[in-house]
N, C-alpha and C positions, 0 to 999 in steps of 0.2 A: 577605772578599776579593771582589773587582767583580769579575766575568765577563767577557771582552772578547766586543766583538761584530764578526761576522766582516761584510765589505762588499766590495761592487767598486767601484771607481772605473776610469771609462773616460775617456783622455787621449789626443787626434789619434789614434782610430779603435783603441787595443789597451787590454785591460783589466789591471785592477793588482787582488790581492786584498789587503786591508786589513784588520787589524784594530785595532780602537779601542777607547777605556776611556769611553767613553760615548755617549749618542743627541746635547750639545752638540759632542761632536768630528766627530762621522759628520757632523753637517749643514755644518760647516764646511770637512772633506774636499770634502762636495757641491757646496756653494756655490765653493771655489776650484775644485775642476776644472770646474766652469761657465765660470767666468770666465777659465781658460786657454783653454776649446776656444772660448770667444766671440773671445779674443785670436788664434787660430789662422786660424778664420772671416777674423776682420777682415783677419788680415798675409796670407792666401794670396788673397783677394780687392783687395787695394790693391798686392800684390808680387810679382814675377815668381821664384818662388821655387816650386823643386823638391824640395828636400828637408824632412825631417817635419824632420830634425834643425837643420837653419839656423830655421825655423819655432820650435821648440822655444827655441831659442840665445834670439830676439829674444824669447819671452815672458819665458824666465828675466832679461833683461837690462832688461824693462819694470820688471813686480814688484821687483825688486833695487833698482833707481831710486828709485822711490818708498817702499820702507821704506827705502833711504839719505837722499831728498829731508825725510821727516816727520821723520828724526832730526833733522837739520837743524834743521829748523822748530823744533821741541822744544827745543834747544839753545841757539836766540836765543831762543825766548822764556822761558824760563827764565832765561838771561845779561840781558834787558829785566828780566825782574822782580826780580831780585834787585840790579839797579841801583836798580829804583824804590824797594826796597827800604832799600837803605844813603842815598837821597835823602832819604825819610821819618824814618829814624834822626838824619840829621845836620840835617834841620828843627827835630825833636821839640829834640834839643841843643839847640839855639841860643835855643829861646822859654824852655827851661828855665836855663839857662844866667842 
C-alpha cells in the first residue's frame, strides 16, 4: 500500500493541507494552484473587486468554462469523425458494390 504524502497548498493568501497518493498528483495540486493565484493576480489587478470570495467565484467560473468549452470541442470532433467515418464506409460500398 502507497504512502500518502502530506503537502500544503497556498490559494489567495491561506494555506490548505493536502494529502496525495503520489509526487504526479502533488505537482499537479502545484501547478493548479499556480494558476488560480495567477487567475486571482490577474482578476484583482484588471477589477475593482473587494472580496477574496467574488475573486475566487470568477476563477472557479473561468476553469469550469473551459473544461465545459474542450468537452465541446471533443464532442464535435468526434460527431466530425465519425461522419467522415460512415462517409468512407458508404464510398468503400459503392466501389464494391
Amino acid at each position: 500500500m502507497s504512502e500518502k504524502l502530506k503537502i500544503n497548498i497556498v490559494i489567495a493568501g491561506r494555506s490548505y493541507p493536502l494529502s496525495v497518493s503520489s509526487t504526479q498528483e502533488e505537482e499537479g495540486m502545484r501547478k493548479a494552484a499556480a494558476n488560480i493565484n495567477q487567475l486571482i493576480s490577474l482578476y484583482e489587478q484588471n477589477y475593482a473587486v473587494n472580496d477574496k470570495q467574488d475573486v475566487l467565484a470568477m476563477c472557479a467560473l473561468r476553469f469550469a468554462s473551459q473544461v465545459e468549452i474542450s468537452s465541446l470541442d471533443t464532442e464535435k470532433s468526434t460527431e466530425m469523425a465519425f461522419q467522415k467515418i460512415q462517409d468512407l464506409n458508404e464510398l468503400l460500398k459503392s466501389h464494391l458494390e
